[in-house]
C-alpha positions in Angstrom: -91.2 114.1 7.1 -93.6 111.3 7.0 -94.7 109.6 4.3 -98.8 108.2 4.6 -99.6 105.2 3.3 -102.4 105.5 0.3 -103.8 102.3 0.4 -107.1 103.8 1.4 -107.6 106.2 -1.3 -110.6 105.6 -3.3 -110.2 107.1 -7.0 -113.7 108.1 -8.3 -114.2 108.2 -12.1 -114.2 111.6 -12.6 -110.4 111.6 -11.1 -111.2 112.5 -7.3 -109.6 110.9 -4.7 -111.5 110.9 -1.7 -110.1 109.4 1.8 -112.5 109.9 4.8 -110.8 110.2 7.7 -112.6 109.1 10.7 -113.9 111.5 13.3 -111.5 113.3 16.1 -112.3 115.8 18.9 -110.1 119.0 18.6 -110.4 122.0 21.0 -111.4 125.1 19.1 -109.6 128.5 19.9 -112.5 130.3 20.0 -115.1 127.7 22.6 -117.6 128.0 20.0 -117.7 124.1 20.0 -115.4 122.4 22.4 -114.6 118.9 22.4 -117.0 118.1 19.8 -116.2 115.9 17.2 -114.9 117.0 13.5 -115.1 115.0 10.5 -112.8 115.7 7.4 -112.7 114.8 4.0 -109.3 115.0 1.6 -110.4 115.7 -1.6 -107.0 115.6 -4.9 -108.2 116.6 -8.3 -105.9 114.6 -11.0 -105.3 116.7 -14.1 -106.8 114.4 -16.9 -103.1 113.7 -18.6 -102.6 112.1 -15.1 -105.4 109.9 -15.3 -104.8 109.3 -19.1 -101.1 107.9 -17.9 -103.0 105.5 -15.0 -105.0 104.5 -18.3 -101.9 103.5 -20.3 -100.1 102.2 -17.2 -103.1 99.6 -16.6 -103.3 98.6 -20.3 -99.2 97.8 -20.4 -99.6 95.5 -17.5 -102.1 93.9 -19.9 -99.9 93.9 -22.6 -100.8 94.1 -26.7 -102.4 92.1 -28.5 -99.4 90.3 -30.6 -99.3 88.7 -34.0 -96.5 86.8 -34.2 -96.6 85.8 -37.5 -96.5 89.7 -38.2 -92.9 89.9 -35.9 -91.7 87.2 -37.2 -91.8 88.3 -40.9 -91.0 91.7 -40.0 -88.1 90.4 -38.5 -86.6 88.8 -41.3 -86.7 91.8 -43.8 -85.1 94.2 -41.5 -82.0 91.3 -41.1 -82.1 91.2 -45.0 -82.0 95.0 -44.8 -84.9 95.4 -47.5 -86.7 97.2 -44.4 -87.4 101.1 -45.8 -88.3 103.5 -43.8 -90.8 106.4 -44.9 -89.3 109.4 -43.0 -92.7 111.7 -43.6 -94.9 108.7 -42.4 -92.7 108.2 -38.9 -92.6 112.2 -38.3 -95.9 112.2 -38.7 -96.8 109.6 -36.3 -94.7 110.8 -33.5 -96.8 114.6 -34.2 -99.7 112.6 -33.6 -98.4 110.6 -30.7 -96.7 114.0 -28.7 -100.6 115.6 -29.6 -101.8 113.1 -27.0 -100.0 114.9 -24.3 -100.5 118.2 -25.2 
């Protein structure tokens, strides 16, 4: 099976694709119209966690804003081993984090 290019897709806001293919003549089975031409339209309805991933993927290429400083420091206490970790804190965080996907 072949696999279509997408180049020509146009996403909408609302997360609708829409490709307009250009006009062809087809033969109808019944005659009602014969070799007149049909126009048709390709509509894809993304789920919203699809266009909240195509959000997250376009903000990584952007990357974070970093504070090196920050790395640096943090850096050094976790090679000193003075880094603690509050275990309620990170489970909380990664509740909040899966929520996003739910």
């Amino acid at each position: 099976m072949a696999i279509n290019s997408v180049s020509n897709l146009s996403l909408r806001g609302n997360g609708i694709v829409d490709q307009a293919i250009p006009a062809k003549t087809e033969k109808t089975p019944s005659g009602s119209l014969p070799g007149k031409a049909v126009a048709e339209v390709d509509q894809v309805n993304l789920t919203t966690s699809s266009l909240r991933l195509r959000q997250i993927e376009t903000q990584d290429k952007e990357g974070p804003p970093m504070d090196q400083a920050k790395i640096d420091k943090l850096r050094a206490v976790i090679a000193s081993g003075e880094y603690q970790v509050d275990s309620g804190k990170l489970a909380s965080k990664i509740l909040d984090f899966e929520a996003t996907f739910a």
